[in-house]
C-alpha positions in Angstrom: -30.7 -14.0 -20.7 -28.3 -15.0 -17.7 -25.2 -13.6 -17.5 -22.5 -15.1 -15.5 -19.3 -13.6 -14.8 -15.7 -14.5 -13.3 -13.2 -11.9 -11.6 -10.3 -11.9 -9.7 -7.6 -13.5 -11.3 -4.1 -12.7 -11.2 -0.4 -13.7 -11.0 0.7 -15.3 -7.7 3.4 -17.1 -6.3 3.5 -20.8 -5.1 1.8 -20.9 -1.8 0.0 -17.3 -2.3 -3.7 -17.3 -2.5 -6.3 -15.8 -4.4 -10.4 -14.8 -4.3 -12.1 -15.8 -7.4 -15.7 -14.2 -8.3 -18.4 -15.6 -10.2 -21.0 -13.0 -10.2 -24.6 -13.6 -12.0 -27.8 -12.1 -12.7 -31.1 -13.4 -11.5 -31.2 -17.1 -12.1 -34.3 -19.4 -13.3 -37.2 -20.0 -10.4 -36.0 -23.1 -8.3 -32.6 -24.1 -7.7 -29.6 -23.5 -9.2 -25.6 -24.3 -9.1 -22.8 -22.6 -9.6 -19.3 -24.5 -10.9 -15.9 -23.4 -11.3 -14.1 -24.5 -14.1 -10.0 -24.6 -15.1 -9.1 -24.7 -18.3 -4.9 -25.5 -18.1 -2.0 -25.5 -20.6 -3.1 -28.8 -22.3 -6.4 -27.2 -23.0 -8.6 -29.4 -21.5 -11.4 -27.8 -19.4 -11.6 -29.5 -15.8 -14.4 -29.3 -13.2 -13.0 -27.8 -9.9 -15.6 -27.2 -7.6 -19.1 -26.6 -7.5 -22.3 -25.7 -4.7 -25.9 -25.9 -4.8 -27.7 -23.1 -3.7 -30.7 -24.9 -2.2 -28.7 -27.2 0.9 -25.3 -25.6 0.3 -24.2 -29.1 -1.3 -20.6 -28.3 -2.4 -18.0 -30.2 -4.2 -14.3 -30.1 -5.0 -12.1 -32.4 -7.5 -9.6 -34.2 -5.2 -6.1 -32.1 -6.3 -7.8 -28.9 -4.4 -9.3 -30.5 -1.5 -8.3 -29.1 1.7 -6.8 -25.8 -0.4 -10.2 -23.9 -1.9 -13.1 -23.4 -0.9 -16.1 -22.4 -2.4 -18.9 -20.2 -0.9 -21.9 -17.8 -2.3 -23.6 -14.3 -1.0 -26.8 -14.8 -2.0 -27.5 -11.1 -1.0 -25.1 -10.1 -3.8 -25.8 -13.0 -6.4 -21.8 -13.8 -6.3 -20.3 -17.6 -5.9 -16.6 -16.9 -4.4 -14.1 -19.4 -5.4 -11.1 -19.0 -2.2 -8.2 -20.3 -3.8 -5.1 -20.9 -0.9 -1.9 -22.8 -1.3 -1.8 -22.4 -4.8 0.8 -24.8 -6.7 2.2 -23.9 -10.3 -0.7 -26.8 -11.6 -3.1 -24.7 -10.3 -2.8 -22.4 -13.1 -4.8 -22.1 -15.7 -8.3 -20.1 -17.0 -10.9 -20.5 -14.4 -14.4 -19.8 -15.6 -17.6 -20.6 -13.9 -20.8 -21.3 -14.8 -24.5 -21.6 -13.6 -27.8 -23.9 -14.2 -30.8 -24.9 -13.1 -30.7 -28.1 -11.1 -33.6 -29.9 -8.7 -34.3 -29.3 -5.3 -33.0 -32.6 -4.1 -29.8 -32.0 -6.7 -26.1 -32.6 -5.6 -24.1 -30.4 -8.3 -21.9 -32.2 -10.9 -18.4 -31.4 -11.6 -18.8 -32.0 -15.6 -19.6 -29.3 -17.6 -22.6 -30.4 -19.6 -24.1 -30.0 -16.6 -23.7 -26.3 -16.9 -26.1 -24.0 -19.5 -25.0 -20.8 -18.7 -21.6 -19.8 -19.2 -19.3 -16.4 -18.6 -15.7 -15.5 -19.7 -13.0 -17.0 -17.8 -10.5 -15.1 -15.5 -6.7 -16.1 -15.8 -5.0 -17.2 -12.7 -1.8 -17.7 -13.3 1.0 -19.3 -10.3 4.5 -19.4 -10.6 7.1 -21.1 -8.9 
């Protein structure tokens, strides 16, 4: 069973910045990705970024492009999510989540992508 984790949210204000976690156990032979995931006050669940572990492929929905940036340790099986600039939209409950992809995979932003899900982390930004 993989387990998947996020960390590291908290309460900030506008323009602070934060260091989400997304820690996992082993994952499946091959490659994998890793995606972050807000869920905000309307309750829809919204792809934010995501990376590819074999050829680092990474992307980012356009409202955080240029503000987060997402990164992994592979020596400590941990995805970091680097949150800067934050605005008051940027709130919300971030979760991530990992899967199984193909070697010659760009990762998606849409959750069915994703098979293996943790709890989420709140992050929450006021104004």
């Amino acid at each position: 069973q993989v387990h998947v984790e996020a960390s590291g949210g908290d309460r900030v204000q506008a323009g602070g910045s934060l260091r989400l976690s997304c820690s996992h156990s082993k994952l499946p032979p091959g490659n994998s990705a890793v995606g972050w995931f807000r869920r905000g006050p309307e309750n829809e669940r919204e792809g934010i970024s995501c990376i590819v572990f074999s050829g680092g492929h990474t992307s980012y929905v356009d409202s955080v492009k240029g503000r987060f940036t997402i990164s992994r340790d592979n020596a400590k099986n941990t995805v970091y999510l680097q949150m800067s600039s934050l605005k008051p939209e940027d709130t919300g409950l971030y979760y991530c989540a990992a899967s199984r992809v193909n070697y010659d995979a760009d990762c998606i932003l849409n959750q069915d992508g994703y098979r293996y899900w943790g709890r989420g982390t709140q992050v929450t930004v006021s104004s």
